[in-house]
C-alpha positions as CSV (number, residue, x, y, z in Angstrom):
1,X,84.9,-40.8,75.3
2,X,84.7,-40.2,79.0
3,X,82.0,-41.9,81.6
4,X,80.1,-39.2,81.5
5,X,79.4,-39.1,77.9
6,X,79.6,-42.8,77.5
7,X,76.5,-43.3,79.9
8,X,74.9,-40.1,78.2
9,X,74.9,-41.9,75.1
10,X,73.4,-45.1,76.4
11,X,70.9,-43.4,78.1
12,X,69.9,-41.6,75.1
13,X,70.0,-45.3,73.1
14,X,67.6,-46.0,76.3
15,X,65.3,-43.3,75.6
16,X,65.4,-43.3,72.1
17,X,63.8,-47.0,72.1
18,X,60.4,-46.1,73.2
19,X,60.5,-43.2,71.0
20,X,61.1,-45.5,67.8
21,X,58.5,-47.7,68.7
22,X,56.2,-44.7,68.7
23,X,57.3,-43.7,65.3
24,X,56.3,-47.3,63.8
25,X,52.7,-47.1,65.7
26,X,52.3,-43.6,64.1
27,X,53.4,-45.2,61.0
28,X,50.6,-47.7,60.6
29,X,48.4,-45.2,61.3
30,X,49.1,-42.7,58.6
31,X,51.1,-42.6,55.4
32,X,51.0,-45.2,52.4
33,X,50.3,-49.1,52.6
34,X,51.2,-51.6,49.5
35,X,48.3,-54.2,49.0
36,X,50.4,-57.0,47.5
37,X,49.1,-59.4,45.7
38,X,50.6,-62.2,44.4
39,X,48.9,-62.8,41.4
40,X,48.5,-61.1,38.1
41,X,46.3,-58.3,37.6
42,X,43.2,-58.5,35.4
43,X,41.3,-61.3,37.1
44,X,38.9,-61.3,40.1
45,X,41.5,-61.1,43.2
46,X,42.8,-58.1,41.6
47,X,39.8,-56.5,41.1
48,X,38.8,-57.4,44.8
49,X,42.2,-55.5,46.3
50,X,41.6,-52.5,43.8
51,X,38.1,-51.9,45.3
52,X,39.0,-52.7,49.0
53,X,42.3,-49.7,48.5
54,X,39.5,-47.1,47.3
55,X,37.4,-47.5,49.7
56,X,39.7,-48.6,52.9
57,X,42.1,-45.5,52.2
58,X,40.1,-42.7,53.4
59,X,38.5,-44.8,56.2
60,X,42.2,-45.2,57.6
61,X,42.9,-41.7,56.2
62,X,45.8,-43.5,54.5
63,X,47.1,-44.1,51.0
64,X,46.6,-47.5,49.9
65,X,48.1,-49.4,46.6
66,X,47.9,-52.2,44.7
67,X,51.1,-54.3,43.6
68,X,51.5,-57.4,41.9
69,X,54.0,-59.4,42.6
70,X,54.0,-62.4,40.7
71,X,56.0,-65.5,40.3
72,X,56.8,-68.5,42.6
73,X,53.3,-69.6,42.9
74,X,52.8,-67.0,45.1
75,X,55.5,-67.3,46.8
76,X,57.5,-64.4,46.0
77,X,54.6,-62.1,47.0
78,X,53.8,-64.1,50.2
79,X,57.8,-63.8,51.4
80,X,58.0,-60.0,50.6
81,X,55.6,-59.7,53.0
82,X,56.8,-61.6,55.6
83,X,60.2,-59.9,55.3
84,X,58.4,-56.3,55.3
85,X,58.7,-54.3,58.4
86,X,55.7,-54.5,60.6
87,X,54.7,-51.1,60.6
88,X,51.5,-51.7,58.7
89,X,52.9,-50.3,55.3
90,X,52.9,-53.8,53.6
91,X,50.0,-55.7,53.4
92,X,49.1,-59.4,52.1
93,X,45.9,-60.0,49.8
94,X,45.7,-63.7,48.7
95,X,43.8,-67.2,48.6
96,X,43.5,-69.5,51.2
97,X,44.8,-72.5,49.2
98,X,48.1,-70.4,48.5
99,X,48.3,-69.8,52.5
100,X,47.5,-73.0,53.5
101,X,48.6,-75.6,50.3
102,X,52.4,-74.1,50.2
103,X,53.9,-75.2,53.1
104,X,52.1,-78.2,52.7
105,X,54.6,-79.0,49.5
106,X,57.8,-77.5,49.7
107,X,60.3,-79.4,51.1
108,X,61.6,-76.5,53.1
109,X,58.2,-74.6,54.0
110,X,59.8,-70.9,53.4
111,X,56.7,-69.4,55.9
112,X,54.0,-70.5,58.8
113,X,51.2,-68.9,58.0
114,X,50.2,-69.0,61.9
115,X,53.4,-67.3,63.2
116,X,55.2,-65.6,60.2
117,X,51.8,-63.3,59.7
118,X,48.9,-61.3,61.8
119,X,45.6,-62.5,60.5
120,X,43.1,-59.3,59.7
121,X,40.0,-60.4,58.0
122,X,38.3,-63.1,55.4
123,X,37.2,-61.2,52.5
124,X,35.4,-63.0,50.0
125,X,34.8,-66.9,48.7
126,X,34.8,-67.9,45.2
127,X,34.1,-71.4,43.0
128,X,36.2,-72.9,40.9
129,X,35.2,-74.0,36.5
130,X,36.6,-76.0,34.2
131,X,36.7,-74.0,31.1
132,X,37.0,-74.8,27.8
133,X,37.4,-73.1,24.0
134,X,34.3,-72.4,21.7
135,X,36.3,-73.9,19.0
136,X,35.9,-77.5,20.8
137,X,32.4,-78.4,19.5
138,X,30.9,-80.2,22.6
139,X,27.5,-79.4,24.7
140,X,28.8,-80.1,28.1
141,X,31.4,-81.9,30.3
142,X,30.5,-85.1,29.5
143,X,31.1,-84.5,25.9
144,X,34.9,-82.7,26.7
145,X,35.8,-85.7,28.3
146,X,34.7,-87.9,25.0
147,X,36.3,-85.4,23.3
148,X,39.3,-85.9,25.5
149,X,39.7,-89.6,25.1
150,X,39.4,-89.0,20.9
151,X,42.2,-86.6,21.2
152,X,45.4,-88.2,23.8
153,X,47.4,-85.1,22.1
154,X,45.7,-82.6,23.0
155,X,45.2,-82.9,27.2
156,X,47.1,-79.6,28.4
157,X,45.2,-77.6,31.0
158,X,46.2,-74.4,32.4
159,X,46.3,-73.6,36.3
160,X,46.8,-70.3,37.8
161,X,49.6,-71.4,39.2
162,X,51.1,-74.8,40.7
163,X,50.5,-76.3,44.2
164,X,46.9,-74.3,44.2
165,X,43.8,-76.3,44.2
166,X,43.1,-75.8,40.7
167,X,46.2,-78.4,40.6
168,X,44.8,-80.8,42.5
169,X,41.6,-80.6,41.0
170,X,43.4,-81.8,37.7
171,X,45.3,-84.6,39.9
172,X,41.9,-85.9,41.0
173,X,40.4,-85.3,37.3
174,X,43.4,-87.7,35.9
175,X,42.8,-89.9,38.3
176,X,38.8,-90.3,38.2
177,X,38.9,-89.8,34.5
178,X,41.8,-92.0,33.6
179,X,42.6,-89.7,31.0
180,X,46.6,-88.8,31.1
181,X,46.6,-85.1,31.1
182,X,49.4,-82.3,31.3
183,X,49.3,-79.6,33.7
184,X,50.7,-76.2,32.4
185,X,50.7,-73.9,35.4
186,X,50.5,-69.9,34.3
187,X,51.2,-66.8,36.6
188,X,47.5,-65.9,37.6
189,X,44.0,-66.9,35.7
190,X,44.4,-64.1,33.3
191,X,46.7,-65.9,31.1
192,X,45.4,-69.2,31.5
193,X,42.3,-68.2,29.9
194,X,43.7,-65.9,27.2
195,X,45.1,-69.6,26.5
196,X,41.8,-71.4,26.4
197,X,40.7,-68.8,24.3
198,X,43.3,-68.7,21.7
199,X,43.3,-72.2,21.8
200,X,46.8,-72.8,23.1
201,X,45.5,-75.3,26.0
202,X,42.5,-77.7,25.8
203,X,41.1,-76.6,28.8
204,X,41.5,-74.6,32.2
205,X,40.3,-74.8,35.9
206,X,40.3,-71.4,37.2
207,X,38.2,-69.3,39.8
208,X,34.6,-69.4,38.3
209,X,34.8,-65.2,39.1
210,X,37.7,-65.4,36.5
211,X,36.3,-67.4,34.2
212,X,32.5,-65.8,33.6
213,X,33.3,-62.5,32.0
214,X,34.4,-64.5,28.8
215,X,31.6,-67.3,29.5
216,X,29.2,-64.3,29.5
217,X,30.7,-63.3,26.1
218,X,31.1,-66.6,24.2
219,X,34.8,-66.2,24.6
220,X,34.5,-69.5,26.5
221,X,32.5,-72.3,28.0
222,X,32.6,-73.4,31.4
223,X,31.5,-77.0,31.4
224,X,31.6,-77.4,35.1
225,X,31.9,-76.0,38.4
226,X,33.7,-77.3,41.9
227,X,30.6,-76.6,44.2
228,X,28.6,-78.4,46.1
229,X,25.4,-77.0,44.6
230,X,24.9,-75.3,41.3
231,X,26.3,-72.1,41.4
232,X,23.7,-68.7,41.6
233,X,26.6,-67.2,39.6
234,X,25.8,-70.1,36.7
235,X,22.8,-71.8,37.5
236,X,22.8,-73.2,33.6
237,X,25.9,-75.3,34.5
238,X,26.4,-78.7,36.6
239,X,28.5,-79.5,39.2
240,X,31.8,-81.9,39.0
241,X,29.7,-83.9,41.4
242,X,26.6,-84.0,38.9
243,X,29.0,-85.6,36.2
244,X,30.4,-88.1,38.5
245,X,33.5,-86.2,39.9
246,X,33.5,-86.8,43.7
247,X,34.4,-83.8,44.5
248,X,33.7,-80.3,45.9
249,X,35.9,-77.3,46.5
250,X,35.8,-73.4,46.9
251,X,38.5,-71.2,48.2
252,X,38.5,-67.6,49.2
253,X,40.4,-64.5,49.6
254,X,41.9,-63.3,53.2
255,X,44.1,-60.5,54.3
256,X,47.0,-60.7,56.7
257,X,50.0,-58.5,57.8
258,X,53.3,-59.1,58.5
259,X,53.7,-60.8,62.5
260,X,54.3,-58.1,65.2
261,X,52.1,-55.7,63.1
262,X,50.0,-53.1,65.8
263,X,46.9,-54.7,66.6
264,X,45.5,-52.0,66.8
265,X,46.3,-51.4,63.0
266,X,45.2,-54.3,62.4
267,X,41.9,-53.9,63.6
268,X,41.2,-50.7,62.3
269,X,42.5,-52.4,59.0
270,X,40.1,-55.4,59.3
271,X,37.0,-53.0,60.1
272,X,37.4,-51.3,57.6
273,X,37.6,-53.7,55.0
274,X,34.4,-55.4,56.4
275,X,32.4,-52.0,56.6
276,X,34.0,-51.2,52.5
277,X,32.5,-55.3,51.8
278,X,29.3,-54.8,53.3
279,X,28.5,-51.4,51.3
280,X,25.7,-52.3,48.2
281,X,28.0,-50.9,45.7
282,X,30.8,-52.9,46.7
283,X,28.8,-56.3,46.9
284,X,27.4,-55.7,43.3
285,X,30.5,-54.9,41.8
286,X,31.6,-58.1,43.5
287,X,28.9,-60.6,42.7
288,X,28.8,-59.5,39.6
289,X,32.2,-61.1,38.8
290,X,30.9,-64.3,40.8
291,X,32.9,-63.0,44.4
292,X,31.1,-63.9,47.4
293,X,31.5,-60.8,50.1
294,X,32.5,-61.7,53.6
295,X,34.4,-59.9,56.0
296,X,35.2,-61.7,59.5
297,X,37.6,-60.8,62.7
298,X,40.6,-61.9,62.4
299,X,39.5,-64.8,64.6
300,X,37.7,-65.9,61.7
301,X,40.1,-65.8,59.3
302,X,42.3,-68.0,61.7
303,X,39.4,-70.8,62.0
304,X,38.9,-70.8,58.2
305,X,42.4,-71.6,57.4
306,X,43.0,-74.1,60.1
307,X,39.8,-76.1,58.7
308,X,41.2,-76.0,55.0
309,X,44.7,-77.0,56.2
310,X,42.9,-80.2,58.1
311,X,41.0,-81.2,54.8
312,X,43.1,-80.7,52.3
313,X,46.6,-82.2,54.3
314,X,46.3,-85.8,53.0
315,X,44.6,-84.6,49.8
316,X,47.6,-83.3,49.1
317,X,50.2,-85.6,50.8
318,X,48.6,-88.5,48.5
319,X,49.6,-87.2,45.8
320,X,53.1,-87.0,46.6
321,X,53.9,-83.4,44.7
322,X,56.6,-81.7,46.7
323,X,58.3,-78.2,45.8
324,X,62.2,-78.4,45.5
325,X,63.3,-75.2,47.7
């Protein structure tokens, strides 16, 4: 190759940069962007990115989907994400305690949720139960935990998954209870309560959104819940804190894209999912499964995490549960 085509061709590399970096602008503002969501579908968090993909999609004028990618206790989900180009076709629905409580145990943190991801918007809260099977024959917590101490065989609860704060709700029930118990962590609250039901496990903590369809139905009983006040969702039952359990928690859902994403993107993306949360239909279909609708800035979402992380740091570092990575 001579000089003259050599420096052609660099110039044209030249040229070609801005040119690229067009093409992944244009591509974040039309074409097809995966929710992902690390959890399995059925319960309430699913239900939350199905509705926010119907109604975000023609706001954006953009094709939106739902996947599920389980496994890792959210970590395979979180990581795809992180990995995905930034061109706003991969986007991450999933709780605060999974953003915030991973890299708290792994031994290796495999993400920082401050600089591996953009931050778009805080979409919902939720409550956490402690659920139980119809076929134990007790009135309320109190009585499950009698009925606990009669039976030292039968102490397996089901979490969603592990290092979530269902887990450490059963850390600080073993603890205050001095009842040994096993923890048996599932892939989502779906099959932890398809558990409960068919009488598998004793008992579950889940998300209270997960949970009520089946207390609604008699599939189950939810003996308590993790607020700090009786929840509007179940006014009928006590709080943890009303049976002795020092202790309150809620969580919530938040929505984040890979780092380097457009901002622009990314605000269209966050108002859009705060104008579909605000719509009536949206908010009924959502308080009827016990989510609370939010919607924030993505400044929002920033503060919210950084106040869970500074609570729940030596929570968890007193326990002493670390993930091998």
């Amino acid at each position: 190759m001579d000089r003259r085509k050599f420096m052609a061709g660099c110039l044209g590399g030249c040229l070609g940069l801005p040119l690229l970096a067009q093409a992944g602008e244009a591509q974040a503002q039309a074409g097809l962007s995966k929710i992902i969501f690390p959890f399995a579908a059925g319960a309430g968090g699913d239900t939350l990115c199905r509705l926010i993909a119907q109604e975000v999609a023609p706001m954006l004028q953009r094709t939106m989907v739902v996947e599920n990618r389980t496994g890792g206790d959210g970590l395979i989900g979180i990581k795809s994400v992180k990995g995905a180009s930034p061109d706003g076709s991969m986007v991450l629905v999933t709780t605060g305690p999974t953003m915030y409580l991973l890299p708290m145990v792994e031994t290796t943190p495999s993400f920082d949720p401050a600089n591996d991801f953009m931050p778009v918007s805080l979409l919902a809260r939720f409550e956490f139960a402690v659920v139980i099977g119809r076929e134990i024959d007790v009135a309320d917590f109190k009585g499950f935990v009698a009925w606990l101490k009669a039976h030292p065989d039968k102490t397996s609860f089901g979490v969603p998954s592990n290092g979530t704060i269902p887990h450490f709700m059963g850390s600080k029930l073993e603890r205050d209870l001095s009842i040994p118990l096993t923890r048996v962590p599932y892939r989502g609250s779906a099959p932890v309560l398809n558990d409960v039901i068919g009488g598998h496990i004793s008992f579950g903590i889940t998300t209270l959104a997960d949970a009520l369809p089946q207390h609604r139905a008699n599939g189950l009983k939810i003996v308590a819940v993790s607020s700090a006040e009786r929840s509007p969702f179940a006014p009928e039952v006590p709080t943890l804190k009303e049976n002795g359990i020092d202790l309150v928690a809620d969580a919530w859902y938040g929505m984040w894209l890979p780092a380097g994403s457009p901002a622009e993107f990314a605000s269209k993306l966050g108002a859009a999912a705060s104008a579909a949360l605000a719509k009536p239909d949206v908010k009924e279909k959502l308080t009827a499964i016990g989510l609370i609708p939010v919607g924030s800035s993505a400044d929002g979402l920033t503060k919210e995490l950084a106040a869970n992380t500074a609570f729940w740091q030596p929570i968890v570092k007193a326990t002493g549960y670390k993930i091998e990575n």
